[in-house]
N, C-alpha and C positions, 0 to 999 in steps of 0.2 A: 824669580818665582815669588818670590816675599811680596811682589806690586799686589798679583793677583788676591793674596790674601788681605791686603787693606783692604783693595777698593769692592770684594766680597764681603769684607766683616763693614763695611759702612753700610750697603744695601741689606744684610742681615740684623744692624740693629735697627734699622729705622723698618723694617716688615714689622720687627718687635710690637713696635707698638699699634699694628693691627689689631693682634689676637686679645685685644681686651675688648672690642666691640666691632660690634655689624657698621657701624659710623662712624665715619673717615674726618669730618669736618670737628672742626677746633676753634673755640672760641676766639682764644688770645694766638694762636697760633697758625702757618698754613696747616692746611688739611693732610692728611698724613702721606695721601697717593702726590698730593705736590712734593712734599718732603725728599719719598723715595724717587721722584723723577728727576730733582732740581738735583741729586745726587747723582743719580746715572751720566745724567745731561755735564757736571765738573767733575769727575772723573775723565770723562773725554775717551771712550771704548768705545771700539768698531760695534758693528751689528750683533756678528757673532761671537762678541767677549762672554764671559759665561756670567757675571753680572745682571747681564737681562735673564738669561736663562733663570739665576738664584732668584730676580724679583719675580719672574713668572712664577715660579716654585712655591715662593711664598705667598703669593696672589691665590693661588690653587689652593693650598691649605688654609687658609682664612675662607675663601668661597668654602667649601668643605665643613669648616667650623661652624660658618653662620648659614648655612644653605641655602646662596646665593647666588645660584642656576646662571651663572655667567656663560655667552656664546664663545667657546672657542674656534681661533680658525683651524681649521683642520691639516692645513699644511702651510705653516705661515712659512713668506721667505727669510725670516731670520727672528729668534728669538727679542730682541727689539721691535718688531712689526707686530708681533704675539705682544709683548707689555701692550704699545700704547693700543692694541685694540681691546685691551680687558679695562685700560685708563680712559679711555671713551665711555666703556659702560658704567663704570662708577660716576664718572662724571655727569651723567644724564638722568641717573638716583637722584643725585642731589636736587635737580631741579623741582 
């Protein structure tokens, strides 16, 4: 049980540093949505670990914060499929 709680409290500090702004990108640093991905990706959890679930969660309340009308899928097949299709749409802000 104790796994789940690391590799949780990793993907919950690294959401952290969303809610200080609408923008993700980082001078000297990756961007913050690479952060929390290159995190989920060495972790090493299936689809439905609750890790994507927690980064979707916190994806949701930073949209909500900065009101940023993100398209959710309506019935993704797995919480993983939900992340990287909300990491697509920041990803295409950027450009």
């Amino acid at each position: 049980m104790g796994e789940v709680f690391v590799k949780t409290g990793i993907v919950i500090g690294l959401l952290s540093m969303l809610y200080f702004s609408a923008d993700t990108t980082g001078a000297r640093h990756p961007n913050v949505e690479d952060r929390i991905t290159n995190a989920l990706e060495s972790i090493d959890v299936d689809d439905e670990h609750i890790a994507w679930g927690i980064a979707c969660i916190g994806l949701e309340l930073w949209e909500q914060q900065f009101n940023l009308n993100f398209d959710w899928l309506p019935d993704p097949e797995s919480p993983r499929r939900q992340y990287y299709h909300l990491i697509e749409q920041i990803k295409k802000r950027q450009n």
